[in-house]
C-alpha positions as CSV (number, residue, x, y, z in Angstrom):
1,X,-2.5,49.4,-114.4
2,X,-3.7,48.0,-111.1
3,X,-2.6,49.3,-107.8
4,X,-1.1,46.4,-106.4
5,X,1.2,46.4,-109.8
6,X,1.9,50.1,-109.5
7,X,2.9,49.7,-105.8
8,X,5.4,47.1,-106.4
9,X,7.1,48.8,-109.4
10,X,7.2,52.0,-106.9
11,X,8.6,49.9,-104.8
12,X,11.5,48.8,-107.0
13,X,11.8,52.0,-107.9
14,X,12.4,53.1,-104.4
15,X,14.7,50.6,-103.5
16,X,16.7,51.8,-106.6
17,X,17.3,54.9,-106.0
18,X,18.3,54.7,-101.7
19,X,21.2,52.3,-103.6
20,X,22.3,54.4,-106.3
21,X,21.4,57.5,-104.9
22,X,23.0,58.7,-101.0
23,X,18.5,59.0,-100.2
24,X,17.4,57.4,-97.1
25,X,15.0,55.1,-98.0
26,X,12.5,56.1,-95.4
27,X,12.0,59.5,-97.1
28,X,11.5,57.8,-100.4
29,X,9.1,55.7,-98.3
30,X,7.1,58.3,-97.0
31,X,7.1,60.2,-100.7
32,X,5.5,57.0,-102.0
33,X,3.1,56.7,-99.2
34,X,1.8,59.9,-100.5
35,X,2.2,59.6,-104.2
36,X,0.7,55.9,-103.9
37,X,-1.9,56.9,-100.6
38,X,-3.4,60.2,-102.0
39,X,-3.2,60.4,-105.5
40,X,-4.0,56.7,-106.5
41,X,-6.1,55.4,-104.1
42,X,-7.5,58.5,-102.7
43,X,-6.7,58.1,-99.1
44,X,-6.7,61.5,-97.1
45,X,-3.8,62.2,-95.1
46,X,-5.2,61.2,-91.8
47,X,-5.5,58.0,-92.9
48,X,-2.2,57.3,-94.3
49,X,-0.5,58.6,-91.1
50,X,-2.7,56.1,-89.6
51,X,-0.1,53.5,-90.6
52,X,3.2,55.8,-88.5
53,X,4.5,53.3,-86.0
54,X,4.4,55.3,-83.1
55,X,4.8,52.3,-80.3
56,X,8.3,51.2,-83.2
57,X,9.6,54.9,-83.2
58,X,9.3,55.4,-79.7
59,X,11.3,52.1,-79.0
60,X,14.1,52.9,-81.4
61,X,14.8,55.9,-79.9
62,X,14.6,55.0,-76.3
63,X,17.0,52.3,-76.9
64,X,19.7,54.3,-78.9
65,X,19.3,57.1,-76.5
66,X,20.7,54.9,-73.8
67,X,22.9,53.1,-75.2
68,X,24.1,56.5,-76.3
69,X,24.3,57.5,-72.7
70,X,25.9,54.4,-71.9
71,X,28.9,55.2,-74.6
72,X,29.0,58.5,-73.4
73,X,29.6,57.9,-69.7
74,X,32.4,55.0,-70.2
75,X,30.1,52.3,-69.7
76,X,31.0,50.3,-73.1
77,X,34.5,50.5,-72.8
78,X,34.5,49.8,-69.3
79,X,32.5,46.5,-70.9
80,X,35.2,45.9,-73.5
81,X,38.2,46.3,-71.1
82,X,36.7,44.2,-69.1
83,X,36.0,41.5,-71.5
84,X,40.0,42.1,-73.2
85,X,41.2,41.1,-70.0
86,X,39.7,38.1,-69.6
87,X,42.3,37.2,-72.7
88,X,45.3,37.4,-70.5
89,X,48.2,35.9,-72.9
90,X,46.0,33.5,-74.8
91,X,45.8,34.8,-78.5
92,X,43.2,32.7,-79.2
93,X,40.8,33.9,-77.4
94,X,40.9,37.7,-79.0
95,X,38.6,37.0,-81.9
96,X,36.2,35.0,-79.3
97,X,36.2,38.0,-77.3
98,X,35.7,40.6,-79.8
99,X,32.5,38.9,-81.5
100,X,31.0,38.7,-78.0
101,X,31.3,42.0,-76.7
102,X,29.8,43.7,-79.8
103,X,27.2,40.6,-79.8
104,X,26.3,42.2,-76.3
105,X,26.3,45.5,-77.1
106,X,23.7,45.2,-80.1
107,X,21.7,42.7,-77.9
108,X,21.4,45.9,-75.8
109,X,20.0,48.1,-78.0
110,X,23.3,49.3,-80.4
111,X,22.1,49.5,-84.2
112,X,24.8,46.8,-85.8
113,X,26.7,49.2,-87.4
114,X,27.3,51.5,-84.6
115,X,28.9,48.1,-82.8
116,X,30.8,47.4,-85.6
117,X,32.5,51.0,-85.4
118,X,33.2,50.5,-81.9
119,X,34.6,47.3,-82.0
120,X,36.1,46.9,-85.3
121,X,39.8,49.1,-84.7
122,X,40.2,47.8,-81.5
123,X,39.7,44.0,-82.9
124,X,42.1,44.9,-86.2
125,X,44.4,46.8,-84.0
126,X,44.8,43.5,-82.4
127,X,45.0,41.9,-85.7
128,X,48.0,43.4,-86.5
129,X,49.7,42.9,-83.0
130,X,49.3,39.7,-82.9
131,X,49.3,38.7,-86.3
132,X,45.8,36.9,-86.2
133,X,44.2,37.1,-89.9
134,X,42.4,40.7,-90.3
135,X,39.6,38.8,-92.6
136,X,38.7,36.2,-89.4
137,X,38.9,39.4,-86.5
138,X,37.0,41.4,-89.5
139,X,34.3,38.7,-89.8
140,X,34.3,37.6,-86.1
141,X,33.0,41.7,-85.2
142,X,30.1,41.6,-88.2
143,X,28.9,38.0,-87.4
144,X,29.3,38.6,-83.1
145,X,27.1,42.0,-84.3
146,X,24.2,39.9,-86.0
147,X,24.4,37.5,-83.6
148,X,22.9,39.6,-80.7
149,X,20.7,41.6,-83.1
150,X,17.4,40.0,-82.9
151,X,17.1,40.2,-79.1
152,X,14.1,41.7,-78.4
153,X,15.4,44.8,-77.2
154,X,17.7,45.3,-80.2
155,X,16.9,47.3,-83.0
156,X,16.3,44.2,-85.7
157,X,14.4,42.5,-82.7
158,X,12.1,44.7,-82.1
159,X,11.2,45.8,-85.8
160,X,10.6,42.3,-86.5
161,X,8.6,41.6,-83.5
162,X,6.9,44.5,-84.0
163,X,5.9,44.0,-87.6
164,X,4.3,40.7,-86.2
165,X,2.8,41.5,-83.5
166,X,0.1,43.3,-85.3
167,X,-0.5,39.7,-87.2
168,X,-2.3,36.9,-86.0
169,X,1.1,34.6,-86.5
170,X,2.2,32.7,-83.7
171,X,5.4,33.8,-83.1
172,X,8.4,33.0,-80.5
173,X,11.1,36.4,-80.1
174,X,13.1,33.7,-78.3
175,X,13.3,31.4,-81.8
176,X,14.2,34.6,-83.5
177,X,16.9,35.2,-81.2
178,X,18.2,32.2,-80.4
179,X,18.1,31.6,-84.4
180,X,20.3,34.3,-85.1
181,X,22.7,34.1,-82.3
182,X,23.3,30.5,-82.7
183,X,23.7,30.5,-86.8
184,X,26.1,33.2,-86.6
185,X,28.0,31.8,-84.3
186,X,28.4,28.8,-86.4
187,X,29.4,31.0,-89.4
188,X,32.1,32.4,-86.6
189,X,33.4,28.7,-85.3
190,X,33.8,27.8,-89.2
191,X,35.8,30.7,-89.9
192,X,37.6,30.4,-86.9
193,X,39.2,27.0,-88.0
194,X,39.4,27.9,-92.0
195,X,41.0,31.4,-91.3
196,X,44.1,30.4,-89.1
197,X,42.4,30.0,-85.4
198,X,43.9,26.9,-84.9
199,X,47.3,28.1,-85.3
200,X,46.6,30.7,-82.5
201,X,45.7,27.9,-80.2
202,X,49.6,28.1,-79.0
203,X,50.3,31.6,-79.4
204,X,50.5,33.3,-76.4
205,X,51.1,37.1,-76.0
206,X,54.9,36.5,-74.6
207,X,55.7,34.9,-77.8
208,X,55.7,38.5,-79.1
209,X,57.2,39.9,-76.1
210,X,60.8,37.5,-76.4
211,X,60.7,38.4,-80.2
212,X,60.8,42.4,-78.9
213,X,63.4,41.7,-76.8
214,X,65.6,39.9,-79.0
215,X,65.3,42.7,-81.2
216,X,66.2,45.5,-78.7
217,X,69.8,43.1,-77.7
218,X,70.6,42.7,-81.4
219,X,70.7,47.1,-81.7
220,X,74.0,48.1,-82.2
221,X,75.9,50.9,-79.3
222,X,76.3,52.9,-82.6
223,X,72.7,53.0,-82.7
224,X,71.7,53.7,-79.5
225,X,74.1,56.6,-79.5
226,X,72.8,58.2,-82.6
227,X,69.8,58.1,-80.5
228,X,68.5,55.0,-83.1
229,X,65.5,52.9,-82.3
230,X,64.9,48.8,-81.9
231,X,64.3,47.3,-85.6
232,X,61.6,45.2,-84.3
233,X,57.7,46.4,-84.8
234,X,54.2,44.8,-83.6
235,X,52.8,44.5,-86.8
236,X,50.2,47.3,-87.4
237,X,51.3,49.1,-84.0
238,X,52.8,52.7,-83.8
239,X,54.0,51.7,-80.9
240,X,57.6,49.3,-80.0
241,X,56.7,46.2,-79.0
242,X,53.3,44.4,-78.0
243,X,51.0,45.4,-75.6
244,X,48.6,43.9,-73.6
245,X,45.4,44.3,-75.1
246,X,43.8,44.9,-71.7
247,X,46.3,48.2,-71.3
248,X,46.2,49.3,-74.4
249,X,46.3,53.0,-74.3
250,X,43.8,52.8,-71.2
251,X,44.4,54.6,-68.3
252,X,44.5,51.9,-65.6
253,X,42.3,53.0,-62.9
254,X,39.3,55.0,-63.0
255,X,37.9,58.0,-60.7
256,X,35.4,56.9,-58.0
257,X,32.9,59.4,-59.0
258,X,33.3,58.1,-63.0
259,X,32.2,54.5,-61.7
260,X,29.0,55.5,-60.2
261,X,27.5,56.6,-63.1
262,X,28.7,53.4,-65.4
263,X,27.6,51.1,-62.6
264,X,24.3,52.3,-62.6
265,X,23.9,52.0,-66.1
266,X,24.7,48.4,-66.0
267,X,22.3,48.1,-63.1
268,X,19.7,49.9,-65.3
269,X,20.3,47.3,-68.8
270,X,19.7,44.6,-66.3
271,X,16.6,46.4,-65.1
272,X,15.5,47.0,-68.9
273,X,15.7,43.4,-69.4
274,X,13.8,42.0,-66.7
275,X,11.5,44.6,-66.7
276,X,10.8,44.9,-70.5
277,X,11.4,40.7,-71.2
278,X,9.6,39.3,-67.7
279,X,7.1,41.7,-67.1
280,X,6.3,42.4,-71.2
281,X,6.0,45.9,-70.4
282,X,6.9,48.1,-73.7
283,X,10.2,48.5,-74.1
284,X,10.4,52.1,-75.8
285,X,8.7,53.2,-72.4
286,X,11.4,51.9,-70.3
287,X,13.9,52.2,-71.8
288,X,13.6,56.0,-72.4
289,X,12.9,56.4,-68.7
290,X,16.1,54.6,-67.7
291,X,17.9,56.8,-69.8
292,X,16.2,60.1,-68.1
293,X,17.4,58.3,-64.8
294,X,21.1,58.1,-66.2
295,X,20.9,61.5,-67.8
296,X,19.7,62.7,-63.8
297,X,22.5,61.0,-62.4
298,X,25.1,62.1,-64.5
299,X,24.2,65.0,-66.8
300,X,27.2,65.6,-68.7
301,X,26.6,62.4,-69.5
302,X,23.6,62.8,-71.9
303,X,25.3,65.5,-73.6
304,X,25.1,64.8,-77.2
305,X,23.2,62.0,-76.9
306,X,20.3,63.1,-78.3
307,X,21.9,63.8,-81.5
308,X,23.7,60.0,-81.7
309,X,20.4,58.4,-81.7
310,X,20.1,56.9,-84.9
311,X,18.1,59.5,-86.9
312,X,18.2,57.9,-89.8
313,X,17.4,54.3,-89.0
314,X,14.3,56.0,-87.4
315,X,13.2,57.7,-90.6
316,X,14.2,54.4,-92.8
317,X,11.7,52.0,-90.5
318,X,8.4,54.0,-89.6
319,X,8.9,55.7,-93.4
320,X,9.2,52.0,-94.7
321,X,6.3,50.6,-92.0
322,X,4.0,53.6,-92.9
323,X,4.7,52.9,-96.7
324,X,3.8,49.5,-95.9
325,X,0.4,50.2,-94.2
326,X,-0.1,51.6,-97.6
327,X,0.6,48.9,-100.0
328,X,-1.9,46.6,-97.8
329,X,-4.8,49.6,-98.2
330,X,-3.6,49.0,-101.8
331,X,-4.2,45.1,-101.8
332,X,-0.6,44.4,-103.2
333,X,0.4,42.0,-100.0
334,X,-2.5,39.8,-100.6
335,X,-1.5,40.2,-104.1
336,X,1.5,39.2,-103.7
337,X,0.8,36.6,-101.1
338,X,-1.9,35.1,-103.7
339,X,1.3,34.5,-106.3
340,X,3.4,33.0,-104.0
341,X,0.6,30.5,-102.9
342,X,-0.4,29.7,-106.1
343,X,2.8,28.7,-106.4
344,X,1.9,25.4,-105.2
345,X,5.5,24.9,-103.7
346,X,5.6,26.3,-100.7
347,X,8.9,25.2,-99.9
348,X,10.1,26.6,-102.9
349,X,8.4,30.3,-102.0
350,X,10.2,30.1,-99.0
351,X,13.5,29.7,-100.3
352,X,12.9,32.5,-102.9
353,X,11.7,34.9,-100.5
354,X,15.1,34.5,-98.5
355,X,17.2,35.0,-101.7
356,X,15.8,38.2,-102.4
357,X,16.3,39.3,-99.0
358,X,19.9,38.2,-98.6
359,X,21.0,39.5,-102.2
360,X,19.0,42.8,-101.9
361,X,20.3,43.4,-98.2
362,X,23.8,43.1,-99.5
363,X,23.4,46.7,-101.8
364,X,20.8,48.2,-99.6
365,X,19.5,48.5,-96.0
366,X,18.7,45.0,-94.2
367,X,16.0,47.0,-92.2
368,X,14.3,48.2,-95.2
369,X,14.1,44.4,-96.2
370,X,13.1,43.2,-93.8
371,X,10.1,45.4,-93.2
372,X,9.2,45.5,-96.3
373,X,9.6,41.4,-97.1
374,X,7.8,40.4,-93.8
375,X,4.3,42.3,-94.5
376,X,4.2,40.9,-98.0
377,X,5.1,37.6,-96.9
378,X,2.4,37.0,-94.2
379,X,-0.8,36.4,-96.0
380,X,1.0,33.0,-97.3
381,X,2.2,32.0,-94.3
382,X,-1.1,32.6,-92.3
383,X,-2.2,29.6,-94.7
384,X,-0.3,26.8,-92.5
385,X,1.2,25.0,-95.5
386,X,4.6,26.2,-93.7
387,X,6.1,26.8,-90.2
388,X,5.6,30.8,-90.0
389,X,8.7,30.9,-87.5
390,X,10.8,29.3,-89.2
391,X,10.6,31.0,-92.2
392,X,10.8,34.0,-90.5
393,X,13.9,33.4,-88.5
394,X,15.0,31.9,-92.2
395,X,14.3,35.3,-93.6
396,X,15.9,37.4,-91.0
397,X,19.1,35.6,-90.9
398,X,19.8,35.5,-94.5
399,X,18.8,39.2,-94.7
400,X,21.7,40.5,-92.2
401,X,24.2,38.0,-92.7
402,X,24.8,39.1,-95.6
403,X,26.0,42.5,-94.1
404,X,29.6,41.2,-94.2
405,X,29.6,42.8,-97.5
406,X,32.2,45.6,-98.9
407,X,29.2,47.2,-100.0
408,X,27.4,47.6,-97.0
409,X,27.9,49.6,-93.9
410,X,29.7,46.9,-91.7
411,X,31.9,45.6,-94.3
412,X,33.1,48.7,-94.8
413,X,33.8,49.9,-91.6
414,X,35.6,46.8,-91.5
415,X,37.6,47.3,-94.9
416,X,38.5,51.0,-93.7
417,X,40.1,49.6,-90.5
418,X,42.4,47.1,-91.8
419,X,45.8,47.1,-90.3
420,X,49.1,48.6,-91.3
421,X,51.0,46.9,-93.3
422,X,47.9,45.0,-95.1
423,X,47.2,45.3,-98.7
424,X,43.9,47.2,-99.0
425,X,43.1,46.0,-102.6
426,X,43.9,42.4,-101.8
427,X,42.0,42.6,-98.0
428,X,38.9,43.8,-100.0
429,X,39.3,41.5,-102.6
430,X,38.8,38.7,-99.5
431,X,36.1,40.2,-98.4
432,X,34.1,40.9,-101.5
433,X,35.1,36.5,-102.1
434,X,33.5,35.8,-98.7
435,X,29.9,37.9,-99.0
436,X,30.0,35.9,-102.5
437,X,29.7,33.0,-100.8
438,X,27.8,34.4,-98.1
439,X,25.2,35.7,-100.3
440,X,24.9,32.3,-101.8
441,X,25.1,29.4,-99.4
442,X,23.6,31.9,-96.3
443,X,20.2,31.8,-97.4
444,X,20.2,27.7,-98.5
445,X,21.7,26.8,-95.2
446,X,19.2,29.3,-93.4
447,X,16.6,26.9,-95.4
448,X,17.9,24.3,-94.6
449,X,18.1,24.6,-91.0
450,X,15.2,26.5,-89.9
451,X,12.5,25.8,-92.9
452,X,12.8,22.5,-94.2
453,X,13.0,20.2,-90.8
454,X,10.0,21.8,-90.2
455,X,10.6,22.4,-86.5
456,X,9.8,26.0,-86.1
């Protein structure tokens, strides 16, 4: 059996186990590294550790490690307090809301599913208040976390990024942004109309407040002297009544000395993106070193932050990129590029390659996909027959839209959040339906939009 063959049925074989098995793919990347590295080809140690993505590992943690400091000195709720008030009384605008702060805060660094745990009880809290449909507020979250993920100081953005900066592929981070954001966003404004939004259009958060009232004057004196309670409910709320969402268990004003700290580390994500995006200096550099400043000026700050970087997303990308390194030492990505240009349809090769990234991201990690996909995919497009940045925004969007399913991380943060009062077997049930037809028409209308124009 050739190498190349034997590499891709390790491969499988890897990618089987991390979704069968609770293994973190990276570890299983690094075993076959070995097994594949030493024992078939005969590479020495050295050399496969020559593939490690120092410059990747380095990034990933200096961005989680402030944006752990940032959750752990107030500065993300102070964000999404901020942004909840802007709502005022207009209902409507909740779900808008709620996909753009946790599009911010994985467009500053945030992996998507540590967003998505943020966000995702406040936004179904509100769900239930305010009786907005918990599949659109579920959705709204997943899609306003993919839409800021491929910035390039986000985790997805800068894996992709790079993966291709060590090609000789024109490439535009913008597009890959931009692509993202402005797909998933689309995804959001469709389920906004389909899922009730425009019925929420004259809701306004007073509405609810008559309705309390009414409730309270309709308790009879008997009741109130037995020391009974008003009848009426917000709908998923252990509390009487609806709140605003901007007071909502929040204690209104903040100590002066708690502010200095959280402004700072606003000042220092603006600092990370000027710095990092105008003056392309390397962002795991700067960002590390804004987060020593932070930790300096407020040192119970960083406690614990260190441990909620995300270890295992670390592990699952430089084990995957090392594994990688491999499989090209091996010859299976101009294998595999060969068989998808002989092809003879490269249109058609396209289309494939973003089907098995969407239906394999679904069961396993989109990370993994995507850094193992991208390699193998750009021998073929270094040919020209196609636009290499399209295909590659194509490719990324189908890959993590795709996260909205029950099976994967976000969706089930999502499904584990659902209000009170909602039927958990019949909420998963709608969100199992919707990845089906994610899964499905994502990756044709990612095609369609970014491939076959031929623009990018």
């Amino acid at each position: 059996m050739s190498a190349p063959v034997l590499s891709i049925i390790i491969l499988a074989v890897m990618f089987l186990l991390a979704t069968v098995l609770p293994l973190n793919m990276g570890a299983l990347a690094f075993v076959g590294a070995f097994l594949l590295g030493a024992v078939v080809l005969g590479m020495s140690t050295n050399e496969i550790l020559a593939n490690f993505p120092g410059g990747l590992f380095l990034t990933i943690v200096g961005v989680t490690y402030l944006f752990a400091i940032a959750q752990n000195n107030g500065t993300i709720d102070l964000l999404v307090r901020g942004a909840v008030k802007l709502v005022g009384s207009r209902v409507a605008l909740i779900p808008w809301v709620m996909f753009a702060i946790t599009a911010v805060i994985t467009a500053v660094g945030a992996l998507s599913p540590a967003a998505v745990a943020i966000i995702a009880p406040i936004a179904l809290s509100f769900a239930g208040k305010y009786r907005i449909s918990p599949l659109l507020m579920g959705m709204m979250v997943i899609h306003g976390a993919q839409a800021g993920g491929f910035s390039p100081i986000a985790v997805y953005g800068v894996t992709v990024n790079g993966i291709l900066a060590k090609t000789d592929l024109a490439f535009s981070p913008t597009a890959l942004f931009l692509s993202s954001f402005i797909f998933n966003l689309v995804i959001a404004l469709v389920l906004f109309m389909v899922l009730g939004g425009r019925n929420l259009l004259s809701s306004r958060v007073g509405h609810f407040v008559e309705q309390a009232a009414e409730a309270r004057m309709a308790v009879s004196v008997g009741a109130k002297a037995a020391g009974g309670d008003v009848p009426f409910k917000g709908v998923g709320s252990g509390m009487y009544g609806p709140r605003d969402p901007a007071g909502d268990g929040v204690a209104a004003t903040k100590e002066r000395k708690e502010r200095i700290p959280q402004l700072v580390t606003i000042a220092g994500l603006i600092v990370l993106a000027v710095v990092a995006l105008g003056f392309k200096m390397d962002v795991g550099f700067v960002s590390i070193t804004i987060a020593i400043v932070l930790a300096l000026v407020s040192p119970a700050a960083q406690k614990g932050a260190i441990n909620k970087i995300s270890w295992s997303t670390v592990l699952l990308i430089c084990g995957m990129l090392t594994f990688v390194g491999v499989l090209e030492e091996a010859g299976t990505i101009e294998f595999v590029s060969s068989g998808v240009a002989g092809m003879g349809m490269p249109l058609l090769a396209a289309l494939i390659i973003c089907f098995i990234g969407a239906v394999v991201s679904a069961f396993a990690s989109s990370t993994a996909i995507l850094a193992a996909l991208i390699p193998l995919a750009v021998p073929f497009l270094s040919t020209g027959e196609i636009g290499a940045v399209g295909v590659i925004c194509a490719l990324a969007v189908s890959a993590t839209i795709v996260d909205v399913s029950p099976f994967s991380t976000n969706g089930a943060l999502v499904l584990a959040n659902a209000p009170e009062g909602v039927d958990k077997d019949q909420f998963y049930k709608r969100i199992l339906g919707y990845s089906g037809i994610v899964i499905v028409a994502g990756p044709v209308l990612a095609w369609l939009a970014l491939v076959v124009p031929g623009w990018l």
